[in-house]
C-alpha positions in Angstrom: -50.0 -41.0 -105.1 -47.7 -39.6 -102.1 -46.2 -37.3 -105.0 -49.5 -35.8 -106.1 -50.7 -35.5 -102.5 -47.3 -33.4 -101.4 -47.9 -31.5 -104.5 -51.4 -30.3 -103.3 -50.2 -29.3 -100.3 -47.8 -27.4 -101.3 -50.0 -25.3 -103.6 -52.4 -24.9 -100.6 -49.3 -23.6 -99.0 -48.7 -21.2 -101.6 -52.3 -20.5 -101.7 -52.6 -19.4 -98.1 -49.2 -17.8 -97.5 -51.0 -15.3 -100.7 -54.2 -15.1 -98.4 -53.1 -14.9 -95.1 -49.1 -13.8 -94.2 -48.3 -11.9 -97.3 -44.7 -13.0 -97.1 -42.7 -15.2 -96.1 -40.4 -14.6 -92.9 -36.7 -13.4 -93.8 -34.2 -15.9 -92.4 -32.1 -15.0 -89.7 -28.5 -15.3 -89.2 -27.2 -17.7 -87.3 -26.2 -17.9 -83.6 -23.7 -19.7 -82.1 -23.9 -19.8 -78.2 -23.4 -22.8 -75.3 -27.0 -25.1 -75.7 -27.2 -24.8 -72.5 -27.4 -20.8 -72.1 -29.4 -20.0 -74.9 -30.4 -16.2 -74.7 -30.7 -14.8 -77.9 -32.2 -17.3 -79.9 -35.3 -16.1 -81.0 -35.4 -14.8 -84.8 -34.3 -10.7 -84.6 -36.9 -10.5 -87.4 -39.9 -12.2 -85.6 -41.1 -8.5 -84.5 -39.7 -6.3 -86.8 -43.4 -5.4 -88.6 -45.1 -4.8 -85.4 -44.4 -1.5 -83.6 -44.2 -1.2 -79.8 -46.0 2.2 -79.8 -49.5 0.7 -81.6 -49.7 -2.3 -78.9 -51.9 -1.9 -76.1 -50.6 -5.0 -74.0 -49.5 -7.9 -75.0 -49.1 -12.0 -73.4 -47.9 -15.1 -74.2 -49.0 -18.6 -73.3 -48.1 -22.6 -73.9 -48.5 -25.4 -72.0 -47.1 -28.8 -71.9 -43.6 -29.0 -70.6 -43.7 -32.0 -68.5 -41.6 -34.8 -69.7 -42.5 -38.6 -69.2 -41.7 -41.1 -66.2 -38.8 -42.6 -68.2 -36.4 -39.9 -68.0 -34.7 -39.5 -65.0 -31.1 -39.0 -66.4 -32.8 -36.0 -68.7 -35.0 -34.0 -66.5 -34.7 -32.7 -62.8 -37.3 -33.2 -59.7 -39.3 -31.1 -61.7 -40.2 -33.1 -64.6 -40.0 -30.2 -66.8 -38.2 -30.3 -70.2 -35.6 -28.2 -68.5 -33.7 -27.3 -71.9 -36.9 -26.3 -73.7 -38.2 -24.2 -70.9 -35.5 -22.3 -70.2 -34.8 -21.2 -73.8 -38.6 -19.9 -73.9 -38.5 -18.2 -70.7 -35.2 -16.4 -72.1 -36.7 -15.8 -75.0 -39.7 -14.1 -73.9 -37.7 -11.8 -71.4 -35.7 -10.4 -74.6 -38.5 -10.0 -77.0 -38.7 -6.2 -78.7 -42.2 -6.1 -77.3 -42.1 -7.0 -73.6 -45.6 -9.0 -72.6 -47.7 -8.6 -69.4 -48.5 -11.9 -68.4 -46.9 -15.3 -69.3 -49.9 -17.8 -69.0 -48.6 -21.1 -68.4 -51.8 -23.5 -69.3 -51.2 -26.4 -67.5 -49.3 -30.1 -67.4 -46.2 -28.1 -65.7 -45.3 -31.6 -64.1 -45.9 -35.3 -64.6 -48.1 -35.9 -61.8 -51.0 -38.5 -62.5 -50.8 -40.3 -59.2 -52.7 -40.4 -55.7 -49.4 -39.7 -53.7 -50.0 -36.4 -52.5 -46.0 -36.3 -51.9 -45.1 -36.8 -55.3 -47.2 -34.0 -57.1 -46.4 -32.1 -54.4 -42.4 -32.3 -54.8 -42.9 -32.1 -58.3 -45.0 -28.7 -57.9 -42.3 -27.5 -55.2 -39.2 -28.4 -57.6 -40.8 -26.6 -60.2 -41.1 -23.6 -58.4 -38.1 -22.9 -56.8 -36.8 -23.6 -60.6 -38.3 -21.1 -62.0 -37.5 -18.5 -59.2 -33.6 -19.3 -59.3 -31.6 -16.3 -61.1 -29.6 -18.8 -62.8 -31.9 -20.6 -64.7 -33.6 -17.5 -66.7 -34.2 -14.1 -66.5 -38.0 -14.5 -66.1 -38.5 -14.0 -62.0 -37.0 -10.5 -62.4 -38.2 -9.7 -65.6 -41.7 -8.2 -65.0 -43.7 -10.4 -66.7 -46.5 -11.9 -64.6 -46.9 -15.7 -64.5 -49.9 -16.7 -64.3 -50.3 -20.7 -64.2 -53.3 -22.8 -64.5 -53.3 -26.7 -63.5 -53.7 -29.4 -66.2 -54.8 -33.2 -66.3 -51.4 -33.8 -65.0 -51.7 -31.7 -62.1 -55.6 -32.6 -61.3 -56.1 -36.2 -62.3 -54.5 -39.5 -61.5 -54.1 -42.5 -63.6 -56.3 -46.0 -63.2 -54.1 -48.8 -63.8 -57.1 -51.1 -65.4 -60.4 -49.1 -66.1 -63.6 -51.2 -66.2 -64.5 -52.4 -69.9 -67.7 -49.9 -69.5 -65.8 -46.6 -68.5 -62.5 -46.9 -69.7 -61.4 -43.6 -69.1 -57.6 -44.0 -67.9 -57.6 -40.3 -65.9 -60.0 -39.6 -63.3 -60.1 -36.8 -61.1 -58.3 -36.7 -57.9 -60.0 -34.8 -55.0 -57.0 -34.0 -53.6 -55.3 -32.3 -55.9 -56.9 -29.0 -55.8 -55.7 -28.5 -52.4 -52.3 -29.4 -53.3 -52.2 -27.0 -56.2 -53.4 -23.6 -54.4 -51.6 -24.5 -51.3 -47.9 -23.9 -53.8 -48.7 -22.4 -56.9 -50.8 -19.6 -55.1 -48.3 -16.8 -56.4 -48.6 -17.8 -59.9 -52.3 -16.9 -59.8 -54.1 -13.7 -60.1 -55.2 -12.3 -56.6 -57.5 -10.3 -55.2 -54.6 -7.1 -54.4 -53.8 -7.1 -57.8 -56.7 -5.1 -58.2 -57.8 -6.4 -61.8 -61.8 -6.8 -60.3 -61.1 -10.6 -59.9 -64.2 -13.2 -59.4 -64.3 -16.2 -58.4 -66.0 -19.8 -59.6 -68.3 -20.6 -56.4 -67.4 -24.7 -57.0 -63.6 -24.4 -57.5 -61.8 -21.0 -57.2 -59.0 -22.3 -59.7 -61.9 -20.9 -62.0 -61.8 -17.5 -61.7 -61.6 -14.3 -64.4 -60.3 -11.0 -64.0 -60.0 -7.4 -65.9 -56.8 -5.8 -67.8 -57.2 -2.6 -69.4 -60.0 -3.4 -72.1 -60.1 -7.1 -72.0 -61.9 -9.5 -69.9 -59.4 -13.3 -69.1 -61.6 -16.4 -68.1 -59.0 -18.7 -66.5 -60.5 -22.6 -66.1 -59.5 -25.7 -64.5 -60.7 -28.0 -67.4 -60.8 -31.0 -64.2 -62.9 -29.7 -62.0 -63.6 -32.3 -59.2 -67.4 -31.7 -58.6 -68.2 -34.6 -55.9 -68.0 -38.0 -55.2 -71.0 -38.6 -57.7 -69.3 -37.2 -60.8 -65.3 -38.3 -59.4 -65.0 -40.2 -62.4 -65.7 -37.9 -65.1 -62.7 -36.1 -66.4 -63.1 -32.9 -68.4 -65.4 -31.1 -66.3 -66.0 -27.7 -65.8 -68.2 -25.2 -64.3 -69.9 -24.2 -67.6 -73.0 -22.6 -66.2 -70.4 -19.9 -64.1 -68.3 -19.5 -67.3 -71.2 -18.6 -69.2 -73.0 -16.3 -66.7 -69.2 -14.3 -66.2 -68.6 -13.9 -70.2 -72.0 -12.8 -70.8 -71.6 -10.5 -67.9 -68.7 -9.0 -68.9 -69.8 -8.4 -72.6 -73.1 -6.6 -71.1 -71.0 -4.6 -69.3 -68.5 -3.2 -72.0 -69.6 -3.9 -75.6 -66.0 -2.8 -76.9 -63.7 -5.1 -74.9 -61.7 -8.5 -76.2 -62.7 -11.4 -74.0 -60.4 -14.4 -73.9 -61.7 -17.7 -72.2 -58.3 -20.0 -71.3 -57.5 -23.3 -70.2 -55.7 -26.5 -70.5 -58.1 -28.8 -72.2 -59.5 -27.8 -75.7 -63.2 -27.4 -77.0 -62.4 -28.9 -80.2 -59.8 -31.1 -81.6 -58.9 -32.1 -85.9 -59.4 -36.0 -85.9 -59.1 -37.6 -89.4 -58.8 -34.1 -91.2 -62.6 -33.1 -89.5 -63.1 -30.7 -86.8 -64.9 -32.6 -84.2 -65.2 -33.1 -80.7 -67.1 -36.5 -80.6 -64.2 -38.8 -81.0 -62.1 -36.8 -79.1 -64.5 -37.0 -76.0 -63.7 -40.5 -75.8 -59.7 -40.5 -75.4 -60.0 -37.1 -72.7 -58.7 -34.9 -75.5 -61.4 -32.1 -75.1 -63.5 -30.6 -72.0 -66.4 -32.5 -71.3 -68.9 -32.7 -74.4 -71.8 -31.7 -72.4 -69.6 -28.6 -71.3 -68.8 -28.0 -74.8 -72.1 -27.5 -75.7 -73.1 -25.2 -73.2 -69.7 -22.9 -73.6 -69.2 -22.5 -77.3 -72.6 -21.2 -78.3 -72.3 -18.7 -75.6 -68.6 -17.9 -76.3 -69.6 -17.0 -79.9 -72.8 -15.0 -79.0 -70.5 -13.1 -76.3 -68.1 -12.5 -79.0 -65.5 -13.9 -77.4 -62.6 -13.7 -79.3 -60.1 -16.5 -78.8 -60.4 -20.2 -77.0 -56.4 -20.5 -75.5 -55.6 -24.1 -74.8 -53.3 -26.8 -74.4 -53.5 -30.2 -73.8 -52.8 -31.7 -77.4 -48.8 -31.5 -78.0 -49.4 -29.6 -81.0 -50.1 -26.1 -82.4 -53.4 -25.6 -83.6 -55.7 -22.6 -85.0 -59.2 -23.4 -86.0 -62.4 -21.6 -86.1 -65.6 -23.6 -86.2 -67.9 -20.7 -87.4 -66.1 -18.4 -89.8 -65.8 -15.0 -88.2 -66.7 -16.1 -84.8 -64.5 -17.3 -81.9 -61.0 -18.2 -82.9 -59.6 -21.9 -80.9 -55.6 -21.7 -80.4 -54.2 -25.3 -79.1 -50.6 -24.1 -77.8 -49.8 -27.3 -76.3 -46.1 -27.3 -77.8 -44.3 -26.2 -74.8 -42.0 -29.4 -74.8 -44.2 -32.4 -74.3 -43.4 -35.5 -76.4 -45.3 -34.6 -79.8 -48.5 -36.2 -80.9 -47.7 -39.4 -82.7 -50.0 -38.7 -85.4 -48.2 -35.0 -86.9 -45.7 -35.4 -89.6 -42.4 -33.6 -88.9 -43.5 -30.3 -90.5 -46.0 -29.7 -88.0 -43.7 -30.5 -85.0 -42.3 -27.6 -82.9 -41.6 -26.4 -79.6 -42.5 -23.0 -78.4 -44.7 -20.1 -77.3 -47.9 -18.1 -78.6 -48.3 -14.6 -78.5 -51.3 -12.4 -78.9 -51.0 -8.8 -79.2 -53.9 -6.6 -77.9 -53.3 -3.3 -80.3 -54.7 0.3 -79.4 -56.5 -0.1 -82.8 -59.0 -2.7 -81.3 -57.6 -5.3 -83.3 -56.1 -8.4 -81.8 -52.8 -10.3 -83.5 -51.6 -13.7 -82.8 -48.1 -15.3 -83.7 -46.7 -18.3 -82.7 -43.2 -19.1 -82.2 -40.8 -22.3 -82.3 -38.2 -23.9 -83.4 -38.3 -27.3 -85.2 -36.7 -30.4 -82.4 -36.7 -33.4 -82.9 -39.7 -35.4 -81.6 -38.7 -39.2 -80.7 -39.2 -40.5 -77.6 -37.0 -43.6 -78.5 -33.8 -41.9 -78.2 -35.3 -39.2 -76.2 -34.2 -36.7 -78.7 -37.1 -34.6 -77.7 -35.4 -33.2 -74.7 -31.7 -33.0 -75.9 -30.4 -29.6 -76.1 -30.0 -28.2 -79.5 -27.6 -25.9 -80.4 -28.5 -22.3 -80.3 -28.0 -21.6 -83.9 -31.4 -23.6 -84.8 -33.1 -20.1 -84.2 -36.8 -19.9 -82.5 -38.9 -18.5 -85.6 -42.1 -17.2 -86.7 -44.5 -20.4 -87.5 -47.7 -18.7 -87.4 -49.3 -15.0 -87.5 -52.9 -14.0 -87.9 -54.8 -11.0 -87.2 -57.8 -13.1 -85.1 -60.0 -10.0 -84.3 -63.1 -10.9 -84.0 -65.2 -10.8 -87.0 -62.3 -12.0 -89.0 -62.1 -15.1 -91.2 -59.2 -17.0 -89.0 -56.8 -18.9 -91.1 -55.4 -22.3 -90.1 -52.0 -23.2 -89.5 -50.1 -24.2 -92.4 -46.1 -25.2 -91.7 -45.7 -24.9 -95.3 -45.8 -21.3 -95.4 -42.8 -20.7 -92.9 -38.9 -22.3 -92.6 -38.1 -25.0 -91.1 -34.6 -24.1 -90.1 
């Protein structure tokens, strides 16, 4: 039965990689460098087809670094998967086609605790990481990073929730505070000039103009009050709604892209649903949900940009209409439940082309995923090249197709 099953997938594979990529990627030749100073490691091939002069702008954006409370001896203050994060931040400096902003969607750190001095040194170590010379080129290179929290950075962890709410996260009223008051800098402000607005109830909600696009940025665990404290998930979804249709009544023509940590929809059990996923915090808020996408999709918005789930993920619940990409690979222990072809770490990109049409490709390179021996944050060596896994044109209107590992190398 397992060998008639792996035979269907692999002429869905075949299938698809005729519908969808055309060809495969060529592979690359290998590079040999110190693990530890990876530079070049991303395939020399992975732009070749696009060319620099037909893109408007481009960005990137992942999210889950943070690694788990039982590594000390692997990580720094920072929590981060240090190895994986500073191979994609290198990475991204030396693409062919250098992006505008690097969104970072949340879980930076492990957080999850009332101790307003441990997210806070955990916030602080990442920072002053990421702005050292020596660990990448990113601070100097250009590219704006723009960072948004996550459930790790807004919500703490009950120890033993009652039997009838046993949501384990909860948001922390703190935590808000903590964030703006020392990852300001990686926000968009006011001076930039991009006609920024604020959310009313949280201003880690906010949205802002580039060229001919229109970015919604939400904190997906927005502490309303002490009425609603428990509720993870939350967001303002009557101020997302009134800015997106806003902006499309405004400019007809330009890409919208709504982004946060937490997904609107999740695959459970080979269905796209959000119902079961509501119940183990792996989606926004179900009644948010159900204000949002409608409007999303009658706005036109083009793409959904998450994280959250420790997994890459395209889906597209009305065919032609807004695209969802999970990009929750960034170095986070994978899900439990994804077989070995779909487990990667790396980066999304979408391309914003002069044409009007919108490209996505996703990036990675196939680690090992076991938290036993904690082979997930072991440096590999730099010859296990970062490759194309994914690439789409997602313009809206399109037929989106899913991910499929089949279709690209795994080494």
């Amino acid at each position: 039965m397992k060998k008639i099953t792996r035979t269907l997938i692999a002429l869905v594979g075949i299938l698809l990689l005729t519908q969808c990529n055309n060809s495969k990627p060529e592979t690359p030749a290998v590079v040999t460098e110190n693990p530890w100073s990876c530079t070049s490691t991303l395939d020399p091939n992975a732009e070749a087809d696009i060319d620099t002069k037909d893109v408007d702008f481009s960005f990137v954006f992942m999210g889950c670094n943070r690694t788990d409370d039982d590594l000390p001896a692997t990580t720094n203050k920072s929590t981060a998967n240090v190895f994986q994060l500073k191979r994609t931040f290198n990475e991204v400096c030396g693409m062919k086609i250098k992006p505008k902003f690097f969104f970072f969607l949340g879980d930076l750190v492990l957080g999850l605790k009332t101790d307003t001095n441990v997210l806070s040194s955990e916030l602080k170590a990442w920072v002053q990481q990421f702005q050292a010379d020596t660990f990448s080129a990113m601070p100097n290179s250009g590219i704006r990073m723009v960072a948004v929290p996550g459930n790790h950075e807004m919500l703490y962890k009950v120890a033993n929730p009652p039997k009838n709410f046993p949501k384990e996260e909860r948001p922390w009223i703190a935590a808000p505070a903590i964030w703006r008051s020392i990852m300001q800098t990686f926000s968009i402000q006011a001076p930039d000039d991009y006609g920024i607005s604020y959310c009313a109830i949280d201003s880690l909600t906010y949205s802002f103009n580039y060229k001919n696009t229109h970015f919604v940025l939400v904190n997906t665990d927005t502490y309303y009050n002490s009425k609603d404290s428990i509720i993870p998930g939350l967001v303002p979804a009557t101020w997302i709604v009134n800015d997106i249709t806003a902006a499309r009544q405004q400019n007809s023509k330009q890409h919208i892209f709504v982004m946060g940590h937490k997904p609107a929809q999740i695959i459970y059990k080979g269905k796209l649903t959000p119902q079961h996923a509501d119940s183990v915090d792996d989606i926004i808020n179900l009644d948010s949900v159900n204000v949002i996408w409608p409007a999303m999709e009658k706005n036109k918005v083009e793409a959904m940009l998450t994280a959250h789930r420790h997994e890459f993920l395209v889906t597209q619940p009305t065919e032609g209409k807004t695209t969802q990409i999970i990009a929750g690979n960034g170095g986070s222990l994978y899900e439990s439940h994804l077989p070995d072809s779909n487990q990667f770490f790396g980066y999304t990109k979408i391309y914003v082309m002069k044409n009007g049409h919108v490209l996505a490709r996703s990036f990675g390179r196939i680690t090992p995923g076991s938290k036993k021996n904690n082979s997930y944050v072991t440096p590999l060596p730099c010859g296990d090249l970062t490759r194309l896994r994914y690439k789409d044109n997602i313009t809206w209107g399109r037929k989106v197709c899913t991910f499929n590992p089949l279709l690209y190398p795994q080494k």
